[in-house]
Each structure stands twice: as structure tokens, then as C-alpha cells.
C-alpha positions as CSV (number, residue, x, y, z in Angstrom):
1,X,186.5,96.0,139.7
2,X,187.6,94.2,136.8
3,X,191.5,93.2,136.0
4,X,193.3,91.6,133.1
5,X,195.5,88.3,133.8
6,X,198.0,86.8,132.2
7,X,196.9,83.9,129.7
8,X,197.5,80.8,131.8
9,X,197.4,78.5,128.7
10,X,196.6,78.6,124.9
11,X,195.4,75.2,122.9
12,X,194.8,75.1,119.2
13,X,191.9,73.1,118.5
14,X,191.2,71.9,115.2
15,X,187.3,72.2,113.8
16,X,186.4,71.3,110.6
17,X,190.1,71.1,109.1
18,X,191.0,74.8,110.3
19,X,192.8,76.4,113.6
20,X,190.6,77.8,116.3
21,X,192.6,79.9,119.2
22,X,191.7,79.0,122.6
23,X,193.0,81.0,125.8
24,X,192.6,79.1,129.7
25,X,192.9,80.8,132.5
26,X,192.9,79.0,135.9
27,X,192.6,75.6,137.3
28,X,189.6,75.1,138.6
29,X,187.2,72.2,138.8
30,X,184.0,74.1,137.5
31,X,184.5,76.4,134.3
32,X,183.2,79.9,133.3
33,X,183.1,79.1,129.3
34,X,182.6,83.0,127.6
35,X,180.9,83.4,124.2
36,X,181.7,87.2,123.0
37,X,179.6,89.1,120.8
38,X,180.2,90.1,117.1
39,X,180.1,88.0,114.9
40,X,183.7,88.0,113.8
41,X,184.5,90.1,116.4
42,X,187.9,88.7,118.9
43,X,186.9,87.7,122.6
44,X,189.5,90.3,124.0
45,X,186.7,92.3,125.2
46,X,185.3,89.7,126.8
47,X,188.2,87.5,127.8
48,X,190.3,90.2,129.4
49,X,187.9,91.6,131.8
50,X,186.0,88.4,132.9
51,X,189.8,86.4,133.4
52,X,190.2,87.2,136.8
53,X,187.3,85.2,138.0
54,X,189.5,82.7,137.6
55,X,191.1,84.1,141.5
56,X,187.7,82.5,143.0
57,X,188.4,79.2,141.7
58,X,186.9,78.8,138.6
59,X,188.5,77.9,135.0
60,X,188.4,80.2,132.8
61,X,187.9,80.0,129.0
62,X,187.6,81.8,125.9
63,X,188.1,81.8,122.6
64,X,188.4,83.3,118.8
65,X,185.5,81.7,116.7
66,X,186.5,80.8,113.3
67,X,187.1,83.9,111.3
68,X,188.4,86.2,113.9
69,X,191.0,87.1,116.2
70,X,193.9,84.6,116.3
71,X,192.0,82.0,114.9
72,X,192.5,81.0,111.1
73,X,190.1,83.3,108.7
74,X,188.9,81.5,105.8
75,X,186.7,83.1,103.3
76,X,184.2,80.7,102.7
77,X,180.9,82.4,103.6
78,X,179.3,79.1,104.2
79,X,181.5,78.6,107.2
80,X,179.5,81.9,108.8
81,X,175.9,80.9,110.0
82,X,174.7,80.1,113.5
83,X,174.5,76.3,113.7
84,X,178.5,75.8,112.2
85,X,179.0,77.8,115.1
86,X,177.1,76.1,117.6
87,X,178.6,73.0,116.3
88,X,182.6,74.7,116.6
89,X,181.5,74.8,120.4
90,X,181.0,71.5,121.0
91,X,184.2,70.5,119.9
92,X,185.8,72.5,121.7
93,X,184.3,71.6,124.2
94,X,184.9,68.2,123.8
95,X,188.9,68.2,123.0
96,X,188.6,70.4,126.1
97,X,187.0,68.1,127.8
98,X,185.4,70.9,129.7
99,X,183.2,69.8,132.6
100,X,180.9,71.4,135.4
101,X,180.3,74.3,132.8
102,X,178.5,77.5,133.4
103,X,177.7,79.0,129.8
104,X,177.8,82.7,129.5
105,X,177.5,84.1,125.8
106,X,177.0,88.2,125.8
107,X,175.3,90.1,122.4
108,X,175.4,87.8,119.5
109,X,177.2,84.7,122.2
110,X,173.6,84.3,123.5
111,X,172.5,83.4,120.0
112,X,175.1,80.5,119.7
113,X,175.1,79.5,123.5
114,X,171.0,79.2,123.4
115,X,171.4,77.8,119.6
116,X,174.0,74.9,121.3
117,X,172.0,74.2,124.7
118,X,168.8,73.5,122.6
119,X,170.9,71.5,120.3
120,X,172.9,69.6,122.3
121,X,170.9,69.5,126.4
122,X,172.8,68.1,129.1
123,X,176.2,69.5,128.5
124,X,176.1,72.8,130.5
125,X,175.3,73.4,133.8
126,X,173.8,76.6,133.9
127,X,173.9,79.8,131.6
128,X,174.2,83.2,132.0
129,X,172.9,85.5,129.0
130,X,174.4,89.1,129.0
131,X,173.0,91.6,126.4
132,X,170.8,88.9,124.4
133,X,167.6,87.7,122.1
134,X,166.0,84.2,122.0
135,X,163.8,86.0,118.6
136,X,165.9,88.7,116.1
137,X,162.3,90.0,114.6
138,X,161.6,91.0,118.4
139,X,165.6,92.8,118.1
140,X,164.5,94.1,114.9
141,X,161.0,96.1,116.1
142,X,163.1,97.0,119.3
143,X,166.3,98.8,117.4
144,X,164.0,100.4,115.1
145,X,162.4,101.9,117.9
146,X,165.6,103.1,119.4
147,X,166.6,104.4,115.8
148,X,163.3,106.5,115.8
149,X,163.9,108.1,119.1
150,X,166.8,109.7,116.4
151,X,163.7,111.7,114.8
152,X,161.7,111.6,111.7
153,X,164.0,113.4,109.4
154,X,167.3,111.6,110.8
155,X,165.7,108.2,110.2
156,X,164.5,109.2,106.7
157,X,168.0,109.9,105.8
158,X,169.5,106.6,107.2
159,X,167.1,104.6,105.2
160,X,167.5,106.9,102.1
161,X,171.7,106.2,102.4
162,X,170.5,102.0,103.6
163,X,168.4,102.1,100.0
164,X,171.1,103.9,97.9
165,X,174.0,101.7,99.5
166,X,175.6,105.0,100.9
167,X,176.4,104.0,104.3
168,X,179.7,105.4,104.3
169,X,178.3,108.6,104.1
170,X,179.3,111.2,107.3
171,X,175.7,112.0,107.9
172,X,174.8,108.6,108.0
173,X,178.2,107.5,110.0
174,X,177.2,109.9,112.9
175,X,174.1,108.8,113.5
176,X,175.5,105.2,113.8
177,X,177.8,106.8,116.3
178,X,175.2,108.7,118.5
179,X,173.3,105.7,118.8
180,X,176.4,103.4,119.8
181,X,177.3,106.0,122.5
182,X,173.8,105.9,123.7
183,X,172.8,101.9,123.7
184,X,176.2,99.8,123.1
185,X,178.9,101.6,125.5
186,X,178.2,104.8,126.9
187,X,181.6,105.3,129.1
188,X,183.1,108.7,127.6
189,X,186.3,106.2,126.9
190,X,185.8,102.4,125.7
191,X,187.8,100.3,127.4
192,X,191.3,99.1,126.1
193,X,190.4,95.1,125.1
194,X,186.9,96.7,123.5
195,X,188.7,99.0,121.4
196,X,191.2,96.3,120.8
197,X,188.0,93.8,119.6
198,X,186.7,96.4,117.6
199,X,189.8,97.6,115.6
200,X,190.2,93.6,114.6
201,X,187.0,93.0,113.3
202,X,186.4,90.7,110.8
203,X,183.4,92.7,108.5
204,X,183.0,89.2,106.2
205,X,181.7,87.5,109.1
206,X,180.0,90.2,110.6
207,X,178.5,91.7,107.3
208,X,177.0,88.1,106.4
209,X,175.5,87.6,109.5
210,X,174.4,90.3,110.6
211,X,174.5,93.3,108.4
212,X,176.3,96.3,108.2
213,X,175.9,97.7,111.2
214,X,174.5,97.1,114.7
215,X,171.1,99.1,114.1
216,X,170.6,97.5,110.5
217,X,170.4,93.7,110.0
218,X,170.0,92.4,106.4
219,X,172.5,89.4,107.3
220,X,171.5,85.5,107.3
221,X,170.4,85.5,110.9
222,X,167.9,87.8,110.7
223,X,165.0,85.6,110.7
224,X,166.9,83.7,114.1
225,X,164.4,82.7,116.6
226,X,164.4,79.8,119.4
227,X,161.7,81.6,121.1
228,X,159.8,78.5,120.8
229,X,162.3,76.0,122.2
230,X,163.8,78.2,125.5
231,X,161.1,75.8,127.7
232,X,163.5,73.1,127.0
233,X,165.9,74.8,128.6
234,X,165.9,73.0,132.2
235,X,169.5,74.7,134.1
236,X,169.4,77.7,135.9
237,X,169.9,80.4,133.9
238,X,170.8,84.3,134.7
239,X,169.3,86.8,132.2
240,X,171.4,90.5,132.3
241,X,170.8,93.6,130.0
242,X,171.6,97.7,130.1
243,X,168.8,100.0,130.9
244,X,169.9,101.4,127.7
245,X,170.9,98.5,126.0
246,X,170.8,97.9,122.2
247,X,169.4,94.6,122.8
248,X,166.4,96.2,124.8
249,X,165.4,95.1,128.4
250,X,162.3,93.9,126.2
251,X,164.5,91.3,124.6
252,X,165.4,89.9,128.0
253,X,162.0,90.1,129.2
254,X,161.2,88.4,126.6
255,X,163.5,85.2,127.2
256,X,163.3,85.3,131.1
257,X,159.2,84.7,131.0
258,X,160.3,81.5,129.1
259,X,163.2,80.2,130.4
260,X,161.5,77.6,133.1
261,X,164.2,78.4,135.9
262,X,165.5,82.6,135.2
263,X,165.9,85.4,137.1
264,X,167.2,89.1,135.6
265,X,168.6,92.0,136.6
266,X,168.5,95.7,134.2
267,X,171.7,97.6,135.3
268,X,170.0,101.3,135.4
269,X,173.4,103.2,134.6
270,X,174.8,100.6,131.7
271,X,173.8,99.9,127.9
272,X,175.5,96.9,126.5
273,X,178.4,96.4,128.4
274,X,177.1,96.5,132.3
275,X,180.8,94.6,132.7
276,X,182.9,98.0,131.9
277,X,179.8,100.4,132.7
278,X,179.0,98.9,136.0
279,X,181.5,96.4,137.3
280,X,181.2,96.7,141.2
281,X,177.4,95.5,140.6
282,X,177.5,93.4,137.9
283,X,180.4,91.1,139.1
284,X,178.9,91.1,142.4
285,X,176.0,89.7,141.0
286,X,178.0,86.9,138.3
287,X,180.4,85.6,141.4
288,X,176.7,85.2,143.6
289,X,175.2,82.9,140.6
290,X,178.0,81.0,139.7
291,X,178.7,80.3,143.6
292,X,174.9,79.1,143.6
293,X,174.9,77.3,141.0
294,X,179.3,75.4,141.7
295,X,180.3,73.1,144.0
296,X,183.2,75.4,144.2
297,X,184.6,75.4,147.8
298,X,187.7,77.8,147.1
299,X,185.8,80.7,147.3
């Protein structure tokens, strides 16, 4: 279903005295403005396979957050929390001078596009959260669950290594492994851009974020929540998750009864990437939102 494109355009924006990389695709009047996962992870994934919406009328964008991808990497750690972040997108927005935008942040992009619609209303036009949390506790209790499912005695052995610092340990590694086949991709062969994401990871970013792994946080968003402020939320907004998703159906759940104008959908055969595991569907169902939500008329 999906298809790359060629890059139409890419700007260099400057926030807070470094280079972020932006990458346009398209012409249109109302924009499709993509916040990928990670952190410190590049938007490849995320840019390459949601580009060619850009066909049906809509401007495209994406970009490399500060710290990864084609964007400068400085090693400041204080650079790397959620509201820096939040604030990097509205000026790019700004020097964009993006318009008639529809926000859609997937994984860790629902944390800084719910973070920058709280913080600054009246900018977007409606959102779509893929694979997200409005409350990381809630994450926490849910990926703990999923790591039980492992059993007793493999969980006993990931927190022994997570205690004694071992985490490059085999035994430890394939459990990580097992449980990203089953709840962050389960295609049999990641897609090209994902792989491409992956291999260019930037682990400072990620590591003082988050934490060492997706199943483990011990990073400086762990205590995240804007559980309290979603009713503030006004536009339209589409909730998405896996069946088997990392970021539980229960996390989405858990936003859409909040949100004062959501629906949701659960893809049934997908974990954390309904875009590669089920494109037909979940494209159908992006283009039919956006085209509610445009005044498009090229489509």
C-alpha cells in the first residue's frame, strides 16, 4: 500500500543555535506534520512510508529532532527532555509557516505532539496518535505485564541482569528480542526505512529519556503524564494502536475516554507499526480522517 517518494524539498531550520533537518514533500494547502518515535531515533521510518500521501493533496512533512538523523547531535544532555522538544516544534513550525495542520506523532511523537498541543492550543487542526500514552506510569504497569507473559523465571533473570547492569548479556538480549518481535514489529522482515531508523540511533538521547530499552524505562520521562490536561484538547483527534502493541490498547483506551472529540481503531493483526503490518487498513482509515477533517478538494 505504502510507497517511498522522492524528497520534494529539504530546509535547515535553526533551533536554539543548532541545525535541525527538515524533509517536504508535496504542495498542498493542508499539511500532514509526522512526529516519529524514539527518542533519538531518525524519521525515515516514518517519513518514507507516510510520503506518498502527499499524491492526495496534502503537504507532507517530517523531520530529524535534534540529536538524530541528519540533524546536528550535540551532547548536551539537557537539550533531551520532552518540553525542549515540544518547544523545537513550534519553531519549526513557525519558520515553516505550516498552516491547516493535522498532527500525527506515532510511539514516543504522541508524547511531544500531546506535550505541544497542551502547550501551545490553537495551532493544529486535528491529531492523529499512532502507538501512544497521555500517562508513562499507565506504560510502565502495561509493559511489565507484557514482560510477565515471558514467565516467572525469564523475568527474574531480566531484572537480576537490569540490577547488576548486565544488559548486554545474550540471555538478557533475547528476551528483549522475543518481546520486540511480538509487540513492536511482528513482520518476519522489518521494513527497509525501519531498519534504516534503527541502525542510526542515537542511544544518548534515547538512553536519557527513556532507558535502555523499550521494556525498561529508568530515563527522565518516566514520571510523564498529561493525563490530566487531554480535556483541553478541543480538535478532532484519531487514536490508533496494535492488538499487540507495546504501547497496549489500554494506553489508548486510556487517552480516547478523555480526549473530548476521539474515536480509535485496534488493528487485530499489527503490534506497533499497523503502517508496515497492516497498510491496506490502516491508510484507508488515515486518508478517511484527514479528508474529514481538510478542506482538501484534490482528492
Amino acid at each position: 500500500m505504502w510507497y517511498e517518494k522522492n524528497i520534494d524539498n529539504t530546509i535547515n531550520v535553526s533551533v536554539d543555535g543548532y541545525t535541525v533537518k527538515v524533509y517536504s514533500f508535496g504542495t498542498g494547502d493542508e499539511t500532514l506534520l509526522c512526529l516519529n518515535g524514539g527518542p533519538g531515533l531518525p524519521c525515515d521510518y516514518i517519513r518514507d512510508c507516510h510520503s506518498w500521501i502527499s499524491d492526495k493533496g496534502y503537504k507532507v512533512i517530517a523531520y530529524d529532532q535534534l540529536g538524530c538523523g541528519l540533524s546536528d547531535k550535540p551532547k548536551d544532555k539537557q537539550l533531551w527532555n520532552v518540553k525542549r522538544y515540544a518547544n523545537e516544534l513550534n519553531t519549526i513550525i513557525e519558520a515553516l509557516n505550516l498552516k491547516n495542520i493535522h498532527l500525527l506523532g506515532q510511539s514516543w511523537g504522541t508524547i511531544l505532539g500531546l506535550e505541544y498541543v497542551v502547550t501551545y492550543p490553537n495551532v493544529v487542526k486535528s491529531m492523529i496518535m499512532d502507538n501512544g500514552v497521555s500517562d508513562v506510569p499507565h506504560l510502565i504497569s502495561e509493559l511489565n505485564r507484557l514482560r510477565e507473559a515471558l514467565g516467572s523465571e525469564t523475568v527474574k533473570m531480566m531484572l537480576r541482569h537490569e540490577a547488576e547492569g548486565t544488559l548486554d548479556h545474550p540471555e538478557y538480549q533475547a528476551a528483549i528480542t522475543i518481546l520486540n518481535y511480538r509487540h513492536v514489529c511482528r513482520l518476519d522482515e522489518w521494513p527497509a526505512p525501519l531498519t534504516r531508523s534503527l541502525n542510526d540511533w542515537n542511544m544518548d538521547v534515547y538512553e536519557t529519556m527513556q532507558g535502555p530499552n523499550e521494556f525498561t524505562f529508568t530515563g527522565n520521562y518516566s514520571t510523564w503524564t498529561r493525563l490530566n490536561d487531554i480535556h483541553k484538547v478541543k480538535v478532532p483527534v484519531l487514536v490508533t494502536c496494535g492488538m499487540h502493541d507495546e504501547l497496549t490498547p489500554a494506553c489508548s483506551m486510556l487517552m480516547h475516554n478523555q480526549f473530548p472529540n476521539s474515536e480509535i481503531k485496534v488493528f487485530k493483526n499489527s503490534s506497533h507499526m499497523p503502517f508496515y503490518e497492516e497498510p491496506q487498513e490502516y491508510f484507508k482509515l488515515l486518508l478517511d480522517f484527514l479528508n474529514r477533517q481538510s478542506n482538501n478538494n484534490h482528492i
